[in-house]
C-alpha positions in Angstrom: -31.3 0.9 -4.6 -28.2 0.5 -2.5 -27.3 -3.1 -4.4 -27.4 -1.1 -7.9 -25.2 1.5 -6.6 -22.6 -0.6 -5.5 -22.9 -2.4 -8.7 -23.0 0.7 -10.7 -19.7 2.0 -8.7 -17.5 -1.1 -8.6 -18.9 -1.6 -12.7 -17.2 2.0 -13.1 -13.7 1.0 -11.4 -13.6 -1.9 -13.4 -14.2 -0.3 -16.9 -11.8 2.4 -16.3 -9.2 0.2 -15.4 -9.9 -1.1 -19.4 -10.1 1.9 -20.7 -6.6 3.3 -19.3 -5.2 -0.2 -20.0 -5.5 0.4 -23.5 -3.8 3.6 -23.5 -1.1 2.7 -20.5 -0.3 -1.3 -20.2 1.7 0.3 -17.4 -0.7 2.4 -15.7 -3.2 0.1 -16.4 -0.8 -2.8 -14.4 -0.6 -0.2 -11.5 -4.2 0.9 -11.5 -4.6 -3.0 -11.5 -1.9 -4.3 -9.1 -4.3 -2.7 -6.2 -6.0 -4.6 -4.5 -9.5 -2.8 -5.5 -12.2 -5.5 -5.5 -10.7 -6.3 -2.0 -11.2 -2.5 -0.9 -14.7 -2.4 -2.0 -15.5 -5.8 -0.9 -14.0 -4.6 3.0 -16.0 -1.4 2.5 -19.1 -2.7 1.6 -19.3 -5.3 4.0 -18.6 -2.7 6.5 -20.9 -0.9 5.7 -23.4 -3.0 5.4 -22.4 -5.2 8.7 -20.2 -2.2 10.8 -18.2 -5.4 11.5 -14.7 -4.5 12.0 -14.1 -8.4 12.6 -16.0 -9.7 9.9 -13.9 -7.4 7.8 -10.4 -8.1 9.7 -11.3 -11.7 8.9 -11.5 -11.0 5.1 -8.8 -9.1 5.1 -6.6 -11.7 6.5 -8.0 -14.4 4.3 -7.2 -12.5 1.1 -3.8 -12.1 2.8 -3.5 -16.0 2.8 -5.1 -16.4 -0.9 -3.0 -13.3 -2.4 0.0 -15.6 -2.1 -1.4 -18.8 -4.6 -3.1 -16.1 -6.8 0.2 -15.1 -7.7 0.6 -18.0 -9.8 -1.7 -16.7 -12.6 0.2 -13.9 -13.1 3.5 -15.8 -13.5 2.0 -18.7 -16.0 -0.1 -16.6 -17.9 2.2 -14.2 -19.8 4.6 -17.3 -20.1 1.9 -19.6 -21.7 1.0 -16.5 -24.2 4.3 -16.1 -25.1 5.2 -19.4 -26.1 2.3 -18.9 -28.3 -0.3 -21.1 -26.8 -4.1 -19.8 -27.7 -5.3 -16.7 -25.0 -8.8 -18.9 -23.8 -6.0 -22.0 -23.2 -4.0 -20.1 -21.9 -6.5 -18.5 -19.6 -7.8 -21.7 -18.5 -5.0 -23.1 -17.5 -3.9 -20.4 -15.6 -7.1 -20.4 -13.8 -6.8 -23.8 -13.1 -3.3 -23.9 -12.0 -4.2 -21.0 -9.6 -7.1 -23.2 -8.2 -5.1 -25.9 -7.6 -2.6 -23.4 -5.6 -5.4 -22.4 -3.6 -6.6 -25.8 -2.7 -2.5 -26.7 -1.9 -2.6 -23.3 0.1 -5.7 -24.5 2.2 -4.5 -27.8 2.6 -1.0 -26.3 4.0 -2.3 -23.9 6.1 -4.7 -26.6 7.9 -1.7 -28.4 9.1 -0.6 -25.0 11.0 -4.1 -24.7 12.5 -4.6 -21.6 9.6 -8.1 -21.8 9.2 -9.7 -19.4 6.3 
């Protein structure tokens, strides 16, 4: 029962953050520019662990990530606007972003950064 109700709460955050995007692009940026699935994923595994390092440890991971992830939201809009097809342009968004990740973990290995 506890599994559906995370699923039922975070499923709720998730479709409101539609819903007001299609009535406020910019509240819906704002709503979405918070780190949200990274709050509930730290609160759940809280408390499902009471792990304060488990969940210092994710925290400072997504810290690393955030940075590469960043990369999406730069060549997404650019691809759209230049008219390329919204599933293309998706997936090459994704991909570059993947590709900064892997760079990201492959940089942060040579400063003894391990995620």
């Amino acid at each position: 029962m506890y599994a559906i109700s995370k699923v039922i709460i975070t499923s709720l955050i998730i479709v409101a953050l539609s819903e007001l995007s299609k009535r406020s692009a910019f509240f819906g940026a704002l709503l979405a520019s918070l780190p949200l699935v990274s709050i509930l994923a730290m609160t759940w595994l809280y408390i499902d662990t009471r792990d304060v390092e488990k969940v210092a440890a994710l925290a400072s991971n997504v810290f690393w990530l955030v940075i590469p992830s960043l990369l999406f939201f730069i060549s997404l809009p650019l691809l759209l606007k230049k008219g390329m097809n919204f599933y293309l342009s998706m997936g090459l968004s994704m991909l570059a972003t993947a590709a900064c990740y892997f760079l990201m973990i492959k940089c942060l290995a040579c400063f003894n950064i391990k995620l």
